[in-house]
C-alpha positions in Angstrom: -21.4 47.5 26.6 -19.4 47.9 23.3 -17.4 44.7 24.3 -20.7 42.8 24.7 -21.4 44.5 21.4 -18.5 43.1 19.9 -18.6 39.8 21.7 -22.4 38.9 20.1 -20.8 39.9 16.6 -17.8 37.2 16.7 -20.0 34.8 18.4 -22.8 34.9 15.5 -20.4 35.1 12.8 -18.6 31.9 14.2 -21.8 30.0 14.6 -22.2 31.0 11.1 -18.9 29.6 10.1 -19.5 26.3 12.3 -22.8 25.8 10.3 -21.0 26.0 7.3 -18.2 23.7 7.7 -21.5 21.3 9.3 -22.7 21.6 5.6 -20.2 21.4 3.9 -18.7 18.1 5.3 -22.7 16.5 5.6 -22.7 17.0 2.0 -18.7 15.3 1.2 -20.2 12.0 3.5 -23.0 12.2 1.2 -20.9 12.2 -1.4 -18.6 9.5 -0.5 -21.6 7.2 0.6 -23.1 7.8 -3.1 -19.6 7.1 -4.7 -19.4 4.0 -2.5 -22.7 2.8 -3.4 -21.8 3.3 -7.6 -18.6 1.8 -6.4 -20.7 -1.5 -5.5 -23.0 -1.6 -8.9 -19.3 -1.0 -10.9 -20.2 1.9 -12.0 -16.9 3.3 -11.3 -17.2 6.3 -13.7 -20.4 8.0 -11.4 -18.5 7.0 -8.8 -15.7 9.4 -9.9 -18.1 11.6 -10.8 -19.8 11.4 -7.4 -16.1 13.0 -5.6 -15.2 15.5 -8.1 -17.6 18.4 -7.0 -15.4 18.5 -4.1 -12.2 17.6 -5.8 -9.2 19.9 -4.7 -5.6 19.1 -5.7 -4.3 18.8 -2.4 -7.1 17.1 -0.9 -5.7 13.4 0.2 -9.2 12.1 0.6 -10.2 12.8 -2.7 -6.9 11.8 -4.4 -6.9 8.2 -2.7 -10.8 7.6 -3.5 -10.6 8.7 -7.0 -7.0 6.6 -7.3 -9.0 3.9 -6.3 -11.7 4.1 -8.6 -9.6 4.8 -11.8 -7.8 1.3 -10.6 -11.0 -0.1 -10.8 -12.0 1.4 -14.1 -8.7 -0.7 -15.3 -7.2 3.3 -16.3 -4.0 2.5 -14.6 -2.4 5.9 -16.2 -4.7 7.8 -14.1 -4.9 6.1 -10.9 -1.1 6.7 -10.8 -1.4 10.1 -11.5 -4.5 10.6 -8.5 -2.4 8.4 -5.9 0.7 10.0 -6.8 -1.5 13.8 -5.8 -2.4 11.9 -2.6 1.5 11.1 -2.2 2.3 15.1 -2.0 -0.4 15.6 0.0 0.7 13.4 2.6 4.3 11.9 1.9 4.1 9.6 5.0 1.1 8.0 3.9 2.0 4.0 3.1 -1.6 3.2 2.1 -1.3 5.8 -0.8 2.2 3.9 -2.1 0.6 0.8 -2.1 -2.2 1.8 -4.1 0.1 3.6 -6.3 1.9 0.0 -6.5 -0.8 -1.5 -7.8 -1.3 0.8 -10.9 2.4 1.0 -11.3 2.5 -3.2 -11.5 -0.1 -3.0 -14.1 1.3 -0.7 -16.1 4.7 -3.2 -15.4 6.7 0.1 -14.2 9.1 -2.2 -12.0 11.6 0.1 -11.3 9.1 2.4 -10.0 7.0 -0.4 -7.8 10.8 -1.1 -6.2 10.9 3.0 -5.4 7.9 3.1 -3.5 8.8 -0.4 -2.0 12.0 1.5 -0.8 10.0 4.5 0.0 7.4 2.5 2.1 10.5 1.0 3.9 12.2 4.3 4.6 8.8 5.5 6.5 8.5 1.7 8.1 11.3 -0.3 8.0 9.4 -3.6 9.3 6.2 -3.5 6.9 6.4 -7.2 6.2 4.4 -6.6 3.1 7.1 -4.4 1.0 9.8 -6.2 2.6 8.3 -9.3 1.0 6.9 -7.7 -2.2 10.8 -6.3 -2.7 12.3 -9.4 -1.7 10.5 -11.2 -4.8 11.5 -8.2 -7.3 14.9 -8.6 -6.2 15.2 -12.2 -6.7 13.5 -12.4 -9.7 16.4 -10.4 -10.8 18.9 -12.8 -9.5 20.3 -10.7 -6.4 20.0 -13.5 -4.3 21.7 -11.8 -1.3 20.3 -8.9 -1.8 17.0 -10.5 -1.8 17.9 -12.6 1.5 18.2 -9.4 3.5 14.2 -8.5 2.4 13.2 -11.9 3.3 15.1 -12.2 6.4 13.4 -9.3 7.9 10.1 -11.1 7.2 11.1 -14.3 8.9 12.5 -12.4 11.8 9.0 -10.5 12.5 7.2 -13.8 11.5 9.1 -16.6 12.1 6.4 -19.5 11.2 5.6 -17.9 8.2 5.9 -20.0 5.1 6.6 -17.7 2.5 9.4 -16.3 4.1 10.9 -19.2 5.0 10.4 -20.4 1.8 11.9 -17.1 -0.5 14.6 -17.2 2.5 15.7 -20.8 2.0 15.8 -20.2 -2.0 17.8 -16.5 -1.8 20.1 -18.6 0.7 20.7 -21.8 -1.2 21.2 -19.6 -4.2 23.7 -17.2 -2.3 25.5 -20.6 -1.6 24.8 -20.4 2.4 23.3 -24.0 2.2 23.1 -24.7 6.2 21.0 -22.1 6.7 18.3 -22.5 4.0 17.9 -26.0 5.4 17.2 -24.6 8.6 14.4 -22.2 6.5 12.9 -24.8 4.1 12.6 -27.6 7.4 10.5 -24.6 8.9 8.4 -24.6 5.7 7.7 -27.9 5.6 6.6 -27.7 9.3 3.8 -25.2 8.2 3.4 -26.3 5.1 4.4 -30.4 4.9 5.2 -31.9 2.1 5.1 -29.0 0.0 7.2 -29.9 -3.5 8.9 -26.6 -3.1 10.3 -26.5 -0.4 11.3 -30.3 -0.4 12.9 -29.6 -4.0 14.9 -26.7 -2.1 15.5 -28.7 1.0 16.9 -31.7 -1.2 19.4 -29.4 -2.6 20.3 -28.1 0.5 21.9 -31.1 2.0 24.1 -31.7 -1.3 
């Protein structure tokens, strides 16, 4: 009988905890679908306001929304410090690195959009996105090799892609490896034909 006693006791005070938890996460979906709807009218700053009852430090959700939002609100200082929170809390996450890329390019912190670009890389090697986005950096500083490995990995997941093909063919001709950014700016004009880039590039190619 005083097991049954004891049962009834841990049974009600875990229904009790269940109806809690119920509450609490009805009220953060009502608080998302508020921020969302503020989100919509560009009221960005209810829309913060909307999350932060429920803000925690360590709460990725919360950190990513109100990254977001901040981005939004064109305060690219404090989106970067919200998405880098969201980082710590989950250090595998690539959709929090992009968004932190995003702040980080406004704010024209290169050097730090490349280290998340690596970062992103180390946790997916293929993401064609920051193999790409990386690729450009890198060739915008002149490291045409360097840049042709970025590319190359884009063309080799994506082969009829045009701007690949096309970044490929210019990091190649650059890097002196004419052949084979004729092969990549004939593949650009296939998708893209008659494209003045890509001509220009293949015109130099066969010089």
């Amino acid at each position: 009988m005083e097991f049954l006693k004891q049962f009834m006791v841990f049974a009600i005070l875990g229904l009790s905890v269940f109806e809690v938890n119920a509450q609490s996460s009805a009220a953060l979906q009502k608080a998302f679908q508020n921020s969302y709807n503020n989100e919509s009218k560009k009221s960005y700053a209810e829309a913060i306001s909307d999350i932060m009852p429920f803000y925690a430090e360590n709460n990725y959700e919360a950190n990513l929304r109100i990254g977001w939002l901040y981005y939004l609100a064109k305060n690219y200082t404090a989106s970067q410090n919200y998405y880098n929170r969201a980082i710590i809390a989950r250090p595998n996450s690539v959709e929090a690195r992009f968004g932190l890329i995003k702040a980080l390019s406004l704010l024209s912190s290169w050097e730090k959009v490349m280290d998340q670009y690596n970062s992103i890389l180390k946790i997916d090697p293929q993401n064609t996105q920051a193999n790409y986005w990386a690729g450009v950096i890198i060739y915008n500083r002149k490291q045409y090799t360097n840049a042709s490995r970025y590319f190359a990995r884009v063309v080799a997941l994506y082969p009829f892609d045009y701007d690949g093909n096309h970044m490929l063919g210019w990091s190649l001709l650059f890097s002196g490896r004419k052949p084979e950014a004729k092969a990549c700016f004939e593949r650009a004009l296939l998708i893209k034909p008659g494209d003045t880039s890509s001509t220009d590039g293949l015109n130099r190619s066969v010089k």
